[in-house]
LOPA-987894 format. One line per 8 residues: number of its first residue (from 1); their letters; for each residue x, y, z of C-alpha. Coordinates in steps of 0.02 Angstrom, whole numbers, plus 50000, padded with zeros to 5 digits. Last residue first. Example, Ala and Ser with C-alpha at 12.3 -4.5 7.8 and 13.67 -1.06 7.14 Angstrom:
<nuzas>
2 = sa = 50684,49947,50357 | 50615,49775,50390
</nuzas>
This chain:
<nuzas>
711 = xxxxxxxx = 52275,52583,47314 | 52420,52592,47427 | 52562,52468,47449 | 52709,52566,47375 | 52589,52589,47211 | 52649,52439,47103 | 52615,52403,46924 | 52494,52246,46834
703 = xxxxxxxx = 52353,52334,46752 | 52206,52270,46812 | 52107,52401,46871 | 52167,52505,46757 | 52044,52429,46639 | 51873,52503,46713 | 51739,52400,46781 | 51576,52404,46722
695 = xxxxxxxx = 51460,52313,46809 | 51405,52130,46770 | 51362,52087,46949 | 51356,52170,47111 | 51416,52087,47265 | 51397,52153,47460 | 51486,51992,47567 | 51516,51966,47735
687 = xxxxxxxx = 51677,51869,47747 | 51715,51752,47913 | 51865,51681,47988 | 52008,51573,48041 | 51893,51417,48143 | 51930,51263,48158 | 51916,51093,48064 | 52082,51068,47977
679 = xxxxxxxx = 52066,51263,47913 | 51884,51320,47916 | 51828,51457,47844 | 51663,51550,47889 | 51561,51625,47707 | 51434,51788,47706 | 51314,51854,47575 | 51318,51677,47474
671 = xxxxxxxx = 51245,51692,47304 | 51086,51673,47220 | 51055,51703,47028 | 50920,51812,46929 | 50980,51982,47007 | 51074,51948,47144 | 50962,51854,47295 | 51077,51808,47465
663 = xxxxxxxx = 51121,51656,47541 | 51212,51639,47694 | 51316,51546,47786 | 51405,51460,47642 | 51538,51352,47736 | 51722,51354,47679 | 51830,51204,47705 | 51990,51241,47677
655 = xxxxxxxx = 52126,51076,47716 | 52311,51115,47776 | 52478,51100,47722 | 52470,51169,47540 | 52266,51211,47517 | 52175,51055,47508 | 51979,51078,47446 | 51816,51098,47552
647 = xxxxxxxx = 51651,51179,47475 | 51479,51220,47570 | 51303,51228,47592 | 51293,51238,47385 | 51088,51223,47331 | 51019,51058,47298 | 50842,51084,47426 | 50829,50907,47490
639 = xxxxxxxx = 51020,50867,47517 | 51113,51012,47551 | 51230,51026,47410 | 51422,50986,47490 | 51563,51037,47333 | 51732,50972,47349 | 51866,51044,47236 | 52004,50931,47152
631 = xxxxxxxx = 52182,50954,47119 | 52258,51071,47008 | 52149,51174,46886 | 52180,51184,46712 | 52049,51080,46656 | 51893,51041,46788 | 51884,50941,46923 | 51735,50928,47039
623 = xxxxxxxx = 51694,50799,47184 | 51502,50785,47258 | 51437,50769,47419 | 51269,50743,47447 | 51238,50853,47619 | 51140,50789,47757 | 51092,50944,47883 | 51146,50909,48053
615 = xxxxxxxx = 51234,51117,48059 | 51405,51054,48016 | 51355,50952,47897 | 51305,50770,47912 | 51379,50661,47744 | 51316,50589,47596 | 51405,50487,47451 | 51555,50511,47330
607 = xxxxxxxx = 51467,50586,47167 | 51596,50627,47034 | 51580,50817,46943 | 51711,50818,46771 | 51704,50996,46709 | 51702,51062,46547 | 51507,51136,46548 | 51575,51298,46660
599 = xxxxxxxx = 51463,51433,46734 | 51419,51369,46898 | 51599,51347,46935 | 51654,51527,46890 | 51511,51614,46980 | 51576,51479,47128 | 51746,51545,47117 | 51857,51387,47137
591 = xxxxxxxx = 51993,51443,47012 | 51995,51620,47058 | 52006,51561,47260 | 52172,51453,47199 | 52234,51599,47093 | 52203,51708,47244 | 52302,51591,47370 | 52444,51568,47246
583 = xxxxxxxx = 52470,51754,47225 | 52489,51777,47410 | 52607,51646,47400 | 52684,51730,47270 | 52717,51888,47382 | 52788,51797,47507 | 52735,51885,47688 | 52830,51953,47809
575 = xxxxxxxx = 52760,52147,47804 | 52927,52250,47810 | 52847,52346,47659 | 52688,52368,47614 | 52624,52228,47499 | 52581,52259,47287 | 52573,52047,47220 | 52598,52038,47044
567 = xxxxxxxx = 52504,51936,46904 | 52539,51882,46722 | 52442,51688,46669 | 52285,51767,46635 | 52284,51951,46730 | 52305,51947,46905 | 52301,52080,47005 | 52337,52063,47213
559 = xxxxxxxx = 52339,52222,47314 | 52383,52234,47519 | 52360,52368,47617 | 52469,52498,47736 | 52502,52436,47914 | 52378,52604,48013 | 52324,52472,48126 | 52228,52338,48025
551 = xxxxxxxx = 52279,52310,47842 | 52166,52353,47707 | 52143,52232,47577 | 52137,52268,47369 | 52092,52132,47253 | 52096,52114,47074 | 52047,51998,46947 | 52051,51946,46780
543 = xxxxxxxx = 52048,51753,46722 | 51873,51723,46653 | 51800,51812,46694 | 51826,52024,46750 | 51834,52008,46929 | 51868,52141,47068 | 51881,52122,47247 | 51859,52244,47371
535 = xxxxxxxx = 51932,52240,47560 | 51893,52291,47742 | 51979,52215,47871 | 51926,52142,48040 | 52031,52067,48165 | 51944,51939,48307 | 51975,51898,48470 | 52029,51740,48580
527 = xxxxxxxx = 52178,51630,48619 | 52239,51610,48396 | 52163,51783,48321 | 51995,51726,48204 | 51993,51825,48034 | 51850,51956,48025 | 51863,52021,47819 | 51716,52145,47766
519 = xxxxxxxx = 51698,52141,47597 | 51657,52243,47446 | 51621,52159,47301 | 51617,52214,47091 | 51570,52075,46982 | 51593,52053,46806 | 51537,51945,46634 | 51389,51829,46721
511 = xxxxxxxx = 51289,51780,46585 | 51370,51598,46616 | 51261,51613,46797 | 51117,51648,46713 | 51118,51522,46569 | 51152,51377,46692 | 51021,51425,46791 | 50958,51516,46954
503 = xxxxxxxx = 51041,51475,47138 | 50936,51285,47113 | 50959,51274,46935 | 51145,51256,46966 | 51118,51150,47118 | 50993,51020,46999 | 51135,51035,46868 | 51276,50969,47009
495 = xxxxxxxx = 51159,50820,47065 | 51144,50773,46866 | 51326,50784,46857 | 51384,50670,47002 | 51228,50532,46962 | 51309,50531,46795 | 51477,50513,46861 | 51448,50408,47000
487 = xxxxxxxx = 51381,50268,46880 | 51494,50266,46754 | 51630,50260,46866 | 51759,50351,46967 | 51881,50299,47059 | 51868,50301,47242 | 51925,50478,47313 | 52091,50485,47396
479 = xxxxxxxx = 52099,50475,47581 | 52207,50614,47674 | 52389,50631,47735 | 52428,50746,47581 | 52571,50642,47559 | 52727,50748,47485 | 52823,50705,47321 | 53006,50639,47322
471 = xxxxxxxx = 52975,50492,47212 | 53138,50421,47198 | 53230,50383,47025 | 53322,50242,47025 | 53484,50237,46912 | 53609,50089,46857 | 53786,50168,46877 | 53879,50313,46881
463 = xxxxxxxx = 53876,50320,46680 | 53685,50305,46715 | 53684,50502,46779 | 53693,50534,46566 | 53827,50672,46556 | 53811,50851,46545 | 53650,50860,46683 | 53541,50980,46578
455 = xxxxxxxx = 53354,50857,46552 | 53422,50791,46744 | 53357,50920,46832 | 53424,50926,47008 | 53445,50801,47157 | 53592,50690,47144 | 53616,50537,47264 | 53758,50424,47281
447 = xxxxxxxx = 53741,50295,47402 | 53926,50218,47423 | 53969,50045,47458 | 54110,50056,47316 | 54187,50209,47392 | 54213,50121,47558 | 54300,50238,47684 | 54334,50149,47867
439 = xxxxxxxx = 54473,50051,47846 | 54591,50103,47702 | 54574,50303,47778 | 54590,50254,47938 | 54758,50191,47880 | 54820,50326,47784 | 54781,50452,47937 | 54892,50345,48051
431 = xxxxxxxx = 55021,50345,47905 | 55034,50512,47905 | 55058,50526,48114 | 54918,50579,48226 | 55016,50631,48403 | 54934,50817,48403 | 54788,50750,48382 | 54767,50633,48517
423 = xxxxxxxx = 54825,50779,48627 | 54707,50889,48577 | 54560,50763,48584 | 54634,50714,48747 | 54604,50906,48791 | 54418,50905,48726 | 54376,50742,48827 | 54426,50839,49001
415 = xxxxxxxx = 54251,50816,49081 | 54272,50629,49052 | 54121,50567,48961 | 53977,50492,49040 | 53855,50550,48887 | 53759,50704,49001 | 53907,50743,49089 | 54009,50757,48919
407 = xxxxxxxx = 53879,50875,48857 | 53845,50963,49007 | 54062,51016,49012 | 54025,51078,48848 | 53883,51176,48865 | 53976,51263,49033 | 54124,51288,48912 | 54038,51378,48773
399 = xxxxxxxx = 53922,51477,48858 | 54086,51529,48966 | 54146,51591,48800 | 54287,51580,48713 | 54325,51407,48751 | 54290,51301,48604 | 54373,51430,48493 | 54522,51402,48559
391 = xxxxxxxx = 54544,51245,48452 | 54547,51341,48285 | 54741,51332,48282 | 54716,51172,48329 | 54615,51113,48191 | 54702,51202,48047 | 54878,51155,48119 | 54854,50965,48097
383 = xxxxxxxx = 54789,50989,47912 | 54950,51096,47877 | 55047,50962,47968 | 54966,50806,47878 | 54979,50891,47708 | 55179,50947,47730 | 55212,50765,47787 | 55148,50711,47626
375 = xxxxxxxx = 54958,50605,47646 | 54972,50405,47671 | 54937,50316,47509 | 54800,50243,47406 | 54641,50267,47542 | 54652,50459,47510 | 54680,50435,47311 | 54514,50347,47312
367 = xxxxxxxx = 54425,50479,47429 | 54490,50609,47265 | 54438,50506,47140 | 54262,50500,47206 | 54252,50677,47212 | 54305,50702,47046 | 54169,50559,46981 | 54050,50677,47067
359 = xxxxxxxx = 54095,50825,46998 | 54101,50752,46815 | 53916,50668,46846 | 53835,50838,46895 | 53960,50952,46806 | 53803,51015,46674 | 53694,51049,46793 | 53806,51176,46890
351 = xxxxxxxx = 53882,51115,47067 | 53854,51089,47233 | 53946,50964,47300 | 53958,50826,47431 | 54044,50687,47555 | 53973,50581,47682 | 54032,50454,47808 | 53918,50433,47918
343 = xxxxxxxx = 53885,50451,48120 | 53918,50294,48260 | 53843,50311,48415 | 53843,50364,48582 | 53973,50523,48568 | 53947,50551,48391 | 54048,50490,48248 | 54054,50585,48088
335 = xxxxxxxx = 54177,50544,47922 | 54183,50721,47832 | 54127,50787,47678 | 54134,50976,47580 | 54123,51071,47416 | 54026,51236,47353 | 54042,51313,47209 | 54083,51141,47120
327 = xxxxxxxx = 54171,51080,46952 | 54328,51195,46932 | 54446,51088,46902 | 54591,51168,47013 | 54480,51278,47133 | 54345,51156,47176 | 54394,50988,47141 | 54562,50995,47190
319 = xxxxxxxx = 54583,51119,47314 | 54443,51107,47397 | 54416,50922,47375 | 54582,50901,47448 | 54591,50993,47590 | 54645,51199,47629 | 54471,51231,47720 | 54465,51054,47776
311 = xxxxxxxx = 54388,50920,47675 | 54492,50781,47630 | 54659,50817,47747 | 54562,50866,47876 | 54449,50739,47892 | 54579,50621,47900 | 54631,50731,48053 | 54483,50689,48138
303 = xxxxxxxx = 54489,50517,48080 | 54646,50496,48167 | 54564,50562,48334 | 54432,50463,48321 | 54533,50298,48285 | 54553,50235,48479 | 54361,50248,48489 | 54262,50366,48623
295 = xxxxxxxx = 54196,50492,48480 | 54085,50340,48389 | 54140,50226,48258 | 54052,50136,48106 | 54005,50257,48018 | 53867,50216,47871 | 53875,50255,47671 | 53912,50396,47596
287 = xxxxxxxx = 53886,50506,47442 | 53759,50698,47412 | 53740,50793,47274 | 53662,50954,47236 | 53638,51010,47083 | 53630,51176,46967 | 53508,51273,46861 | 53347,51220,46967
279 = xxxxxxxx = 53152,51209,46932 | 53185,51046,46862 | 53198,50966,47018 | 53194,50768,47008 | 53287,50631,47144 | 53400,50538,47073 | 53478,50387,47153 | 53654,50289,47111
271 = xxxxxxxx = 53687,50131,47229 | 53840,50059,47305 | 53774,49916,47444 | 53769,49984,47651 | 53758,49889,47818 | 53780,49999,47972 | 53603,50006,48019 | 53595,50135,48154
263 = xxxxxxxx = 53612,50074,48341 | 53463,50170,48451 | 53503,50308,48572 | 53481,50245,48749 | 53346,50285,48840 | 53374,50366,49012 | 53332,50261,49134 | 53191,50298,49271
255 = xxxxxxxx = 53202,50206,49435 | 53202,50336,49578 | 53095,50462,49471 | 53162,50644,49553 | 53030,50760,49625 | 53042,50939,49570 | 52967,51041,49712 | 53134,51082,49750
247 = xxxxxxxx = 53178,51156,49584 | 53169,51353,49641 | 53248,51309,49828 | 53381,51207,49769 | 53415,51342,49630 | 53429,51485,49742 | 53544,51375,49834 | 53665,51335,49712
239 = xxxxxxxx = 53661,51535,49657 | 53733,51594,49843 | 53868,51454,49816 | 53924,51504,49631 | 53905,51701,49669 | 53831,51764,49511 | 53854,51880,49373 | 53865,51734,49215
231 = xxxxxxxx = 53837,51558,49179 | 53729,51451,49238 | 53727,51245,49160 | 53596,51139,49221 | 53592,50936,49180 | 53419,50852,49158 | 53365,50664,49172 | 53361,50653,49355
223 = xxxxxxxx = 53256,50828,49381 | 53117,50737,49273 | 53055,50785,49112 | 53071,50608,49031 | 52867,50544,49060 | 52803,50656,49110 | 52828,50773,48973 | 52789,50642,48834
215 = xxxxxxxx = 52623,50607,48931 | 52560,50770,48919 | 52625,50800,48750 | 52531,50645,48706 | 52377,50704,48791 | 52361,50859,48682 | 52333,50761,48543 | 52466,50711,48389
207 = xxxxxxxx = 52373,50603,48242 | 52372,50753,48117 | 52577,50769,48128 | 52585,50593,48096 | 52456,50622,47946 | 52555,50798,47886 | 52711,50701,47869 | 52879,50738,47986
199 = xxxxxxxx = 53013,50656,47956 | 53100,50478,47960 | 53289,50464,47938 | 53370,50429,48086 | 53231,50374,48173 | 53252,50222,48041 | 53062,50201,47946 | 53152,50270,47768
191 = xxxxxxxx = 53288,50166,47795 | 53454,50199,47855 | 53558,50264,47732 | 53443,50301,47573 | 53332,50372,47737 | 53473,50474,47766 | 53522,50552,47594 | 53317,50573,47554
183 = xxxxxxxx = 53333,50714,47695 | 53479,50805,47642 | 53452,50794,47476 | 53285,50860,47462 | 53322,50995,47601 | 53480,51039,47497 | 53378,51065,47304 | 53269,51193,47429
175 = xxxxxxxx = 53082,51214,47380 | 53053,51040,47442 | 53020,51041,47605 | 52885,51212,47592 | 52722,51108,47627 | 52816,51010,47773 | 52875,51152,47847 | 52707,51241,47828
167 = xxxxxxxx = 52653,51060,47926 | 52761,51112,48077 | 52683,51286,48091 | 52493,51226,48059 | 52545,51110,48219 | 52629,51251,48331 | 52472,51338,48273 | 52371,51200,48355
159 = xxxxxxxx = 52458,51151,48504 | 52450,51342,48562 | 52256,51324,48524 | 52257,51168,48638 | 52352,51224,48792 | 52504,51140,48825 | 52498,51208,49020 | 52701,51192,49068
151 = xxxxxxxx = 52712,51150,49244 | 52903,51080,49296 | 53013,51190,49159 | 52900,51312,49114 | 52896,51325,49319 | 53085,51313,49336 | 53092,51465,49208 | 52967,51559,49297
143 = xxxxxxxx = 53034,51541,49462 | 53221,51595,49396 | 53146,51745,49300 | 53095,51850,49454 | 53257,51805,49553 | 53356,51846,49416 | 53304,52030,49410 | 53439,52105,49459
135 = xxxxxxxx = 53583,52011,49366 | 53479,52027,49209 | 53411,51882,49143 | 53419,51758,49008 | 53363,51595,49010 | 53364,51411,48889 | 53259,51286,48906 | 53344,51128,48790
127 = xxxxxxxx = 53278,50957,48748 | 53397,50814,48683 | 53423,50675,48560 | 53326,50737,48390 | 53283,50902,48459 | 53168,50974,48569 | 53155,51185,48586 | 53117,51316,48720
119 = xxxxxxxx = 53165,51494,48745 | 53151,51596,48911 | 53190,51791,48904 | 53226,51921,49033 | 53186,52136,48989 | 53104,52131,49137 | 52937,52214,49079 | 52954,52093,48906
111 = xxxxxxxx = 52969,51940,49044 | 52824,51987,49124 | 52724,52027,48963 | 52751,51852,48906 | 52715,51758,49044 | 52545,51841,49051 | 52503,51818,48869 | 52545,51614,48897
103 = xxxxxxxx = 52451,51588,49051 | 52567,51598,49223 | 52520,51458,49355 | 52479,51295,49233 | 52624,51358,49124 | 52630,51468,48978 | 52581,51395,48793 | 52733,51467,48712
95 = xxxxxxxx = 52885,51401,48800 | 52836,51188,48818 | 52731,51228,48669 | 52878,51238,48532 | 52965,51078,48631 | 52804,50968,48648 | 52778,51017,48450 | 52973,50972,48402
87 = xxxxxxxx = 52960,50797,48524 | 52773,50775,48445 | 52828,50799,48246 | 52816,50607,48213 | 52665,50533,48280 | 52650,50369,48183 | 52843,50320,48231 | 52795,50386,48421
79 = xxxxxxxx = 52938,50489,48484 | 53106,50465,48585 | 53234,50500,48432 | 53137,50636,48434 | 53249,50702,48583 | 53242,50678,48769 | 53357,50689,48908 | 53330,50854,48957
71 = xxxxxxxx = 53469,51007,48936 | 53435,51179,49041 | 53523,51296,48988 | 53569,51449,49108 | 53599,51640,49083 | 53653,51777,49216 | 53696,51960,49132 | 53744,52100,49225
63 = xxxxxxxx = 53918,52085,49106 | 54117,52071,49156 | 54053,51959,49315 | 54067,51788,49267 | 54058,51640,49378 | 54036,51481,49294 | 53919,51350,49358 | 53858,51174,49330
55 = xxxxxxxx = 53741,51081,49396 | 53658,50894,49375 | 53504,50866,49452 | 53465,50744,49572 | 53336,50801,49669 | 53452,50860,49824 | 53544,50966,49699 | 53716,50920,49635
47 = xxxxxxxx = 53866,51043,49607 | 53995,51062,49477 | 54096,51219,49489 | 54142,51252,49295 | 54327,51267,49271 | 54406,51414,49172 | 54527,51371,49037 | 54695,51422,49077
39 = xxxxxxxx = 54792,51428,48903 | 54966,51361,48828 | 55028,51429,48708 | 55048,51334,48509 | 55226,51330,48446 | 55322,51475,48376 | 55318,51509,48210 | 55464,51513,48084
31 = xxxxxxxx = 55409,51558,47904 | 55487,51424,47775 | 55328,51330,47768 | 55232,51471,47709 | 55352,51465,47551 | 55417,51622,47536 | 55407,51754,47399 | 55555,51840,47328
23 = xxxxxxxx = 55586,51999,47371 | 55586,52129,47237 | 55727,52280,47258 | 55666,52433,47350 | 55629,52598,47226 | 55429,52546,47239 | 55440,52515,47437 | 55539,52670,47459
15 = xxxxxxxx = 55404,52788,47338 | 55239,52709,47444 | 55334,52746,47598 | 55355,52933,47541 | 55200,52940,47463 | 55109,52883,47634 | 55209,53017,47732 | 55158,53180,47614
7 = xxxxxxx = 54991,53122,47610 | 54982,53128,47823 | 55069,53303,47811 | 54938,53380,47702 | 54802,53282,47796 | 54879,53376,47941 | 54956,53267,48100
</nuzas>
């Protein structure tokens, strides 16, 4: 067909649909559809190996593809209370640290070559490993993925960024008004020491050893606590005894018993908690209280609907509270059971500041109205039809059904659970739903917790009810210093004037108006190896400075100005770094410039005591704070000659300790000509050091405007 001829067509139809007469619009009720088909789900071939395992398989030969998952019987649930972190740090390491028989860097490049891939992970009630292969290479990647499995290595410097990994999380928990909410929510629930609700801090993180991921392997990884499920381009019987032979080193452990997953505290009181942001325009809000039923009850399947009708796509606090009043962008709740034990109720918005206590009270109403009276016929069907008509969904995949059928397996459920879920359904009646609804939501035993800024909430969070603020800030995990007193004050600042006069003078060091340094950068790679960069840094004091890094490999560089309270951050693009934590890092290095420090007559120096350095030196340690700077900086003067061996302050997660390791002469002062940092007591790096003082440095320098990364 021409374009000519293809116009011509669409303004015909578009001229006989504007001369036909208006139809009125139907209700969607009044359009006749056919009831929901009938479809073949494909069943898994369940075998069991001579070690016990649990095995399912789905043949599937549309792709060259043959994956399997792994799922282990143990979770955090399982951890330590003082070493919280270990099941997510066992599970990180299980992958990345390589096995007794193929090191990490080699078990790497083999699976690159085959283009395979083995992923690891622990969560709170189970473990997964997790493979991908190609149909040709599958009997490569099977041995390696039993031996990750059986043998994994948990070498220490794996253990160690996995570590520094976890306690970035903890560092970054409460950027995110959700995070806040979500986590404070469940410890409001079930206490703060339930396993439902603790978390990761950097001391329980601190307090995990090798040995404990040693033991925690063990201890559950066993071929009797683990169910299999392959998918994919295989012959079922052929595959069964590939895996015999790959696991049959795997000894089972006759007696072991899996855990089971702890009862929550079920017992809840009404209470209203706020937990400051005031970096936020909007809140998020979380109510509940305790299930009390898991997915095995008589009522699940009436509660599933109940769910439905409250917080499906077309429910009530969608409809209501969202598009009719207007007082959430984002809405949602649901009463949660899991297969061993009972889940929450919980319901929640997101909304502007100003709707915090509105939004809330309309959610409210609308669970109220929910318990009042049984739902119209019209609501239960159109919440009945949104959850079957999505049912399919569970089966689109062989994935899907193989995880599935490993999940009931692994909680003793019947393998066909999913289609008495259907059926249970399907045979909810309006007054079924209006009865859950009476018995298991309790409005006036709700937590209620809002997490914003309360200075712009629109109504006082008190008209909810009597308030308590929660003190969501993070634990650095260390000691705090004693208080000060008279006495380690003045013994504090005369130590700190002897190290000033030691490196050359009060007077000399506040004469200092610029310095100009070139650097040479060697930071430590995690397994071995070093990467150097060259750099220069710029400072004008007392609050000017620039820095320029060039990035190994051809990557671009890096420039940082800062200029009094304005700065910008110039990286190459594609490089994963935040700019403002980049920022952060330099104003924190500004603020504990030793120049700087040796300058100042406003600071507050405390004297805590001695202590062996690194090299068996004794050190007099002393603790400096001065205005404007957050938190405090450390500074170690070797004892018998008073000048600076070292410094040691908390940086986010982890705590800097850098070591002057060696001293060089600058005019009338001294200064260090090369520094090694140390994050939590190893090793990141060394700077060598060529500084000039009080040149002249030009004022471009620190104007604050991109160049695409390049200086």
């Amino acid at each position: 067909m021409t374009r000519y001829a293809f116009r011509m067509l669409t303004a015909c139809a578009v001229a006989v649909l504007c001369a036909a007469p208006a139809f009125a619009q139907s209700h969607y009720a009044d359009i006749d559809t056919p009831p929901l088909p009938e479809f073949d789900i494909p069943e898994p071939e369940q075998v069991t190996l001579s070690n016990g395992m649990t095995v399912f398989l789905i043949e599937n030969p549309e792709l060259p593809l043959v994956e399997m998952s792994a799922r282990v019987g143990v979770g955090a649930l399982n951890e330590p209370a003082d070493k919280v972190g270990l099941a997510s740090v066992a599970g990180e390491v299980l992958r990345t640290g390589g096995t007794e028989n193929v090191d990490a860097d080699a078990l790497n490049l083999r699976l690159e070559n085959m283009g395979a891939q083995i992923e690891s992970s622990i969560g709170t009630v189970s473990g997964q490993v997790f493979m991908s292969s190609l149909t040709e290479t599958v009997d490569e990647v099977l041995p390696l993925f039993a031996d990750v499995l059986m043998h994994p290595a948990f070498p220490e410097d794996k253990i160690d960024l996995a570590k520094t990994q976890e306690k970035s999380f903890i560092a970054r928990r409460n950027d995110q008004a959700m995070s806040i909410v979500n986590r404070e929510f469940s410890k409001l629930l079930y206490g703060a020491d339930s396993p439902y609700a603790r978390h990761t801090e950097y001391a329980t993180i601190d307090a995990i050893e090798r040995q404990d991921l040693i033991d925690f392997h063990a201890r559950y990884f066993l071929p009797n606590n683990t169910i299999l499920g392959v998918w994919g381009d295989f012959d079922a019987e052929a595959m069964a005894e590939k895996l015999e032979n790959a696991f049959a080193a795997w000894e089972a452990q006759e007696d072991f018993v899996r855990p089971p997953q702890p009862a929550p505290d079920a017992n809840s009181e009404y209470g209203v908690y706020y937990a400051p942001k005031e970096d936020v325009t909007q809140s998020a809000i979380l109510m509940g209280h305790p299930g009390e039923i898991t997915m095995n009850h008589p009522d699940y399947f009436a509660v599933t609907v109940m769910n439905q009708v409250l917080s499906g796509f077309t429910g009530r606090l969608f409809q209501n509270v969202r598009d009719d009043k207007g007082l959430a962008y984002s809405v949602f709740g649901a009463y949660t059971a899991n297969f061993e034990r009972p889940g929450q109720f919980y319901a929640g918005i997101m909304t502007k500041s100003e709707s915090t206590v509105d939004g809330t009270e309309a959610v409210r109403e609308e669970i109220e109205k929910l318990r009042a009276e049984p739902p119209s016929e019209e609501e239960l069907q159109l919440a009945k039809d949104n959850y079957l008509n999505s049912f399919v969904f569970n089966f689109d995949t062989r994935q899907e059904i193989v995880s599935r059928m490993m999940t009931y397996a692994y909680y003793d459920y019947p393998l066909d659970f999913l289609n008495q879920v259907r059926e249970g359904v399907q045979a909810v009646g309006a007054n079924d739903v209006h009865r859950v609804a009476e018995k298991y939501l309790r409005p006036d035993d709700m937590k209620i917790l809002a997490v914003g800024n309360g200075a712009d909430f629109g109504r006082p969070l008190a008209d909810l009810g009597e308030v308590e603020t929660l003190d969501v800030t993070i634990p650095t995990g260390r000691e705090p210093a004693p208080e000060a007193t008279e006495e380690t004050l003045s013994e504090g600042q005369d130590l700190f004037r002897k190290a000033v006069e030691a490196l050359g003078g009060h007077e000399a060091f506040a004469a200092i108006r610029t310095i100009r340094q070139a650097m040479t950068i060697a930071n430590v790679i995690p397994g071995g190896g070093q990467m150097e960069m060259d750099a220069m840094q710029y400072v004008a004091y007392p609050d000017r400075m620039r820095a320029e890094m060039s990035l190994p490999g051809g990557m671009g560089s890096i420039v940082v100005v800062i200029d009094g309270d304005e700065s910008m951050a110039d990286l190459p693009d594609g490089l994963p770094i935040d700019p403002s934590e980049i920022i952060e890092q330099y104003k924190s290095q500004m603020d504990r410039d030793m120049i700087s420090m040796l300058g100042r007559d406003d600071m507050v120096v405390q004297y805590l005591g001695q202590e062996e350095l690194y090299d068996g030196r004794t050190a007099d340690v002393l603790s400096i704070t001065s205005p404007g700077v957050a938190g405090a900086t450390e500074m170690l003067l070797d004892a018998e000659t008073h000048e600076p061996a070292a410094v040691r302050y908390d940086q986010g997660p982890v705590q800097v300790f850098v070591v002057m390791a060696e001293m060089q002469q600058i005019g009338d002062v001294r200064l260090p000509s090369r520094l090694e940092t140390y994050m939590d007591g190893n090793l990141t790096g060394s700077v060598s050091l060529d500084t000039e003082i009080n040149v002249e440095l030009p004022e471009h320098l620190f104007e604050l405007k991109t160049s695409g990364g390049s200086f």
